[in-house]
MARKEDREN-959190 format. One line per 4 residues: number of its first residue (from 1); their letters; for each residue x, z, y of C-alpha. Coordinates in Angstrom, 3 decimals, padded with zeros to 6 digits, always signed. Last residue first. Layout:
// MARKEDREN-959190
NUM	a	X Z Y ~ ...
//
This chain:
// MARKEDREN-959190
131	xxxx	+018.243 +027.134 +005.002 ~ +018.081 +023.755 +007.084 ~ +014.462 +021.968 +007.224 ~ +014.553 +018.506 +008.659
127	xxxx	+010.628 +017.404 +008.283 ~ +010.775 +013.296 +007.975 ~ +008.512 +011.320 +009.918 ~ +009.922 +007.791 +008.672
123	xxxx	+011.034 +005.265 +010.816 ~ +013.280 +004.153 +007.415 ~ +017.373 +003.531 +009.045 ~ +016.434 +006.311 +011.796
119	xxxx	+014.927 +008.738 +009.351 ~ +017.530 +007.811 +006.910 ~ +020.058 +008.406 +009.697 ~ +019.021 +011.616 +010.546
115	xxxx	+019.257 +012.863 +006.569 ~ +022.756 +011.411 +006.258 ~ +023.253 +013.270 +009.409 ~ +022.156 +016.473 +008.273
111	xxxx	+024.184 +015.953 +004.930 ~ +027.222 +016.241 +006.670 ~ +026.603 +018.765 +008.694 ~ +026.393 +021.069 +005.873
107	xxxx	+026.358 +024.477 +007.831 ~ +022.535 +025.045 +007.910 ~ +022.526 +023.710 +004.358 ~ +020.232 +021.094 +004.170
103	xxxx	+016.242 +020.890 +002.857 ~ +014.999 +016.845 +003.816 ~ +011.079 +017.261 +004.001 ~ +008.548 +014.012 +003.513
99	xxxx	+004.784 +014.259 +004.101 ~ +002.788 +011.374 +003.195 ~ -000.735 +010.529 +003.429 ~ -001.506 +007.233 +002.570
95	xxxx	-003.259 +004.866 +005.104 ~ -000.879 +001.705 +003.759 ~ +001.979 +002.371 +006.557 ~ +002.406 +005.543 +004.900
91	xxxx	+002.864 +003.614 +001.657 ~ +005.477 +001.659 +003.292 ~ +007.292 +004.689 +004.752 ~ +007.328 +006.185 +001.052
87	xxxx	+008.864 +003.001 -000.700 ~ +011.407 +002.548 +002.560 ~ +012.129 +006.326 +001.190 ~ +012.443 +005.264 -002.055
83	xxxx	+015.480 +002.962 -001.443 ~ +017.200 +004.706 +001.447 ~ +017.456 +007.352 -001.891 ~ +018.899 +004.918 -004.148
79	xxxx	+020.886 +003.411 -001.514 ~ +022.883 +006.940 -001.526 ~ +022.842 +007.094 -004.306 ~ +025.327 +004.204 -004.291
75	xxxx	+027.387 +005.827 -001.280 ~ +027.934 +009.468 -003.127 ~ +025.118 +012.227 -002.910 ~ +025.759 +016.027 -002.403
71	xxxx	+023.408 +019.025 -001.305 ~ +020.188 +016.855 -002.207 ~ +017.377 +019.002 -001.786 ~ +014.961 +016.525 -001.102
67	xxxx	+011.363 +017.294 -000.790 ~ +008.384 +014.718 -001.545 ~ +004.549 +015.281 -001.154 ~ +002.268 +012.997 -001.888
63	xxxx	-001.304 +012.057 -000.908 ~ -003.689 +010.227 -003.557 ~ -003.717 +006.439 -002.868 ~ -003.960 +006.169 -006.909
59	xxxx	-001.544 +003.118 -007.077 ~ +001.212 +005.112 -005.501 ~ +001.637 +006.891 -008.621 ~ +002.701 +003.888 -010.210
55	xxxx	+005.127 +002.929 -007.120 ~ +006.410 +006.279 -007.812 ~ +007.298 +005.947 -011.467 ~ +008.610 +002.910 -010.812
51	xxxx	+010.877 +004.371 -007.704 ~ +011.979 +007.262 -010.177 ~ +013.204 +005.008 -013.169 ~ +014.636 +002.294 -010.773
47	xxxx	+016.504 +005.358 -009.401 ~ +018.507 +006.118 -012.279 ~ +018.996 +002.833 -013.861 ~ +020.601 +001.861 -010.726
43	xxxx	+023.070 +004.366 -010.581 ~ +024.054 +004.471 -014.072 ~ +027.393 +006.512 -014.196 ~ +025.947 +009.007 -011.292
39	xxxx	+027.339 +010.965 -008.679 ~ +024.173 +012.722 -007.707 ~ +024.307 +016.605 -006.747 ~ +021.468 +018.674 -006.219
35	xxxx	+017.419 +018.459 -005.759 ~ +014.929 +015.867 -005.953 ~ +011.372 +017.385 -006.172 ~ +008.265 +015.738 -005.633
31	xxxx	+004.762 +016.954 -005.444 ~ +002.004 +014.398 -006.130 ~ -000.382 +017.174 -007.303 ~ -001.334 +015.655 -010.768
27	xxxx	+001.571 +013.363 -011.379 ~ +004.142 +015.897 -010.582 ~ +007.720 +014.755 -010.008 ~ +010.985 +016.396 -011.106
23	xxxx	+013.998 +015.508 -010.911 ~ +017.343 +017.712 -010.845 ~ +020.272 +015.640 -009.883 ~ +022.343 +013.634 -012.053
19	xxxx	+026.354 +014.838 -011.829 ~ +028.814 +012.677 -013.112 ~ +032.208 +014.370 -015.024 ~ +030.270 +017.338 -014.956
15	xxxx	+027.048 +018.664 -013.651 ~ +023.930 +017.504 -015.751 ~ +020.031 +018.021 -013.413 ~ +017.185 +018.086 -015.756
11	xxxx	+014.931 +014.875 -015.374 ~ +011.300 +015.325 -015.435 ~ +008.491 +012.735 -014.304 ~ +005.040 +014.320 -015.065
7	xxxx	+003.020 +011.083 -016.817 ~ +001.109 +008.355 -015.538 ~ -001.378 +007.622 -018.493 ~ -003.441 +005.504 -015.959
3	xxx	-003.289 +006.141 -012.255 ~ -006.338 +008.644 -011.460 ~ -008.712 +007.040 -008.637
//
């Protein structure tokens, strides 16, 4: 079942005074990329814009495929991110196929536990993947 008129979601990453990450999901493969910094102005606005998106995509029960790339994220995007991934467990727990990867620098321990304790926080089968 095709969602209706869901469209490509596409955000080009900004560094500066806030950084937005680099977005972009594919409504014909159900490949997700988030990747980069996030210290955003509009936090919420943000990532209301990406969980709608995926909650419409999740009406076509078609697999998806999500990798993070995140290599910084303050507290609020933080709960962005907790956010869609309690979206992605749930549609898991609806028969969905879902396969998750969190990319981190092999020396960014930081990040690695953020990652762990989304996995923790969600119960999700996340793929930890350092490069």
């Amino acid at each position: 079942m095709e969602a209706v008129n869901l469209e490509n979601l596409e955000i080009q990453g900004e560094e500066g005074v806030f950084f937005i990450p680099k977005v972009y999901f594919d409504a014909s493969t159900g490949k997700c990329i988030m990747e980069g910094e996030a210290f955003l102005e509009n936090t919420w606005e943000f990532y209301e814009q990406l969980l709608n998106w995926l909650r419409s995509y999740m009406e076509t029960n078609r697999p998806i495929v999500f990798d993070f790339r995140m290599s910084y994220f303050n507290t609020s995007s933080s709960k962005g991110i907790l956010e869609m991934l309690i979206l992605l467990k749930d549609y898991q727990e609806q028969g969905a196929e879902v396969q998750v990867s969190w990319y981190y620098q092999e020396k960014d321990v930081d990040i690695l536990e953020e990652a762990q304790d989304f996995i923790e926080d969600t119960q999700l089968d996340m793929k930890l993947i350092a490069y």
